[in-house]
Residue, then its C-alpha position, 0 to 999 in steps of 0.5 A: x395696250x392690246x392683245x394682239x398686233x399684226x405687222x408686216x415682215x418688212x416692218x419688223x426690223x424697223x421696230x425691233x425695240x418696240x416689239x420687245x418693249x411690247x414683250x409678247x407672250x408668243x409669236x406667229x410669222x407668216x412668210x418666214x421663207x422671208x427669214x432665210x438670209x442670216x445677213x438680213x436685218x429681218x432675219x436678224x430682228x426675228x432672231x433677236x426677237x425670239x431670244x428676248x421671248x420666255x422660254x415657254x412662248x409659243x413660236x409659229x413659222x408659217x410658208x408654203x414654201x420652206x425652202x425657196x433656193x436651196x436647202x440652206x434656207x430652212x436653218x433660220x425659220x427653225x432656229x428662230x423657232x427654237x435653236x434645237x430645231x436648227x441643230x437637231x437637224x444637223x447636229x451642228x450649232x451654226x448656219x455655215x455648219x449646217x451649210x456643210x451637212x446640207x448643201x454644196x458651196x464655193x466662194x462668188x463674189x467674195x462670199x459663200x454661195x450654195x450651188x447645189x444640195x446633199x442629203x436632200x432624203x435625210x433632211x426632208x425625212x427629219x424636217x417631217x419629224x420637227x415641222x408642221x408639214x401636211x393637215x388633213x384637210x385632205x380627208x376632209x375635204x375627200x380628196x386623193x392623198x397628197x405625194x411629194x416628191x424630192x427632186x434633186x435641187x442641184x444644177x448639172x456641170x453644163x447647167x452651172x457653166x452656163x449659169x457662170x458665164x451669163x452671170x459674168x457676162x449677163x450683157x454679151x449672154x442676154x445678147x446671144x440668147x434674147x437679142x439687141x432689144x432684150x440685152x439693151x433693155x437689160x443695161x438699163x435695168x442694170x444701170x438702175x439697179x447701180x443708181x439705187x444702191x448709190 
């Protein structure tokens, strides 16, 4: 019996059942730029978390970093804050709706992937409305405001067929562009990887 408990983010998937047993009154998630997948379980563990929670809880999605790819990844911090976040930025009720209205995709790997951003004035102009972005530790701590600045999150044409080719042929382009010792070094850790997902 406690008032407050701290877990890590990985755990929070694992131990679901237990933390909704536990019915908490409000929720404070640090590194939520963690929660930007739908697909992950962590995602979907918050989700269902936050919907297990009264109406009147207290949801708190704290990061430095809201959007770490793309702008994709802002849909599931704030809908796990409250779905009317998500939607008032879009007018849209799902993450491939909000996917459209923000961003530009195409199919890879037999999934839809985000290869660029639209927008990008309009969506920081309505996150400022709903989120928590700047304190004013500035004037207390007397130093010069703060400026952001928006740059453009998409990849030119000659930047993304580059990307495409060393994506498909990571070897050949590793060896092009680093030499024998880098693209060896890279087999390796790719044959790592396969090993581990055995």
């Amino acid at each position: 019996d406690c008032d407050v408990v701290i877990l890590a983010d990985s755990l929070v998937a694992a131990r679901i059942d237990d933390i909704i047993a536990w019915g908490p009154d409000n929720l404070m998630c640090d590194e939520a730029h963690r929660m930007k997948s739908p697909d992950s379980k962590r995602t979907k563990a918050m989700h269902k978390l936050a919907a297990s929670m009264d109406s009147g809880a207290i949801i708190v999605m704290a990061t430095g970093t809201l959007s770490v790819n793309n702008a994709g990844d802002v849909y599931n911090p704030l809908y796990i804050t409250s779905p009317d976040h998500a939607t008032s930025l879009s007018g849209t009720d799902t993450w491939t709706q909000f996917l459209d209205v923000w961003c530009d995709t195409e199919i890879a790997w037999k999934k839809r992937v985000v290869v660029g951003c639209k927008n990008v004035s309009l969506l920081r102009e309505r996150l400022i409305k709903i989120c928590m972005i700047n304190i004013d530790r500035d004037k207390v701590l007397d130093l010069p405001a703060r400026q952001f600045m928006t740059p453009s999150p998409s990849i030119g044409h000659t930047d993304w067929s580059t990307y495409k080719y060393a994506r498909d042929n990571f070897l050949e382009w590793m060896l092009q562009n680093y030499g024998k010792e880098s693209a060896e070094r890279s087999a390796k850790a790719e044959a790592m990887t396969r090993m581990m997902r055995l």
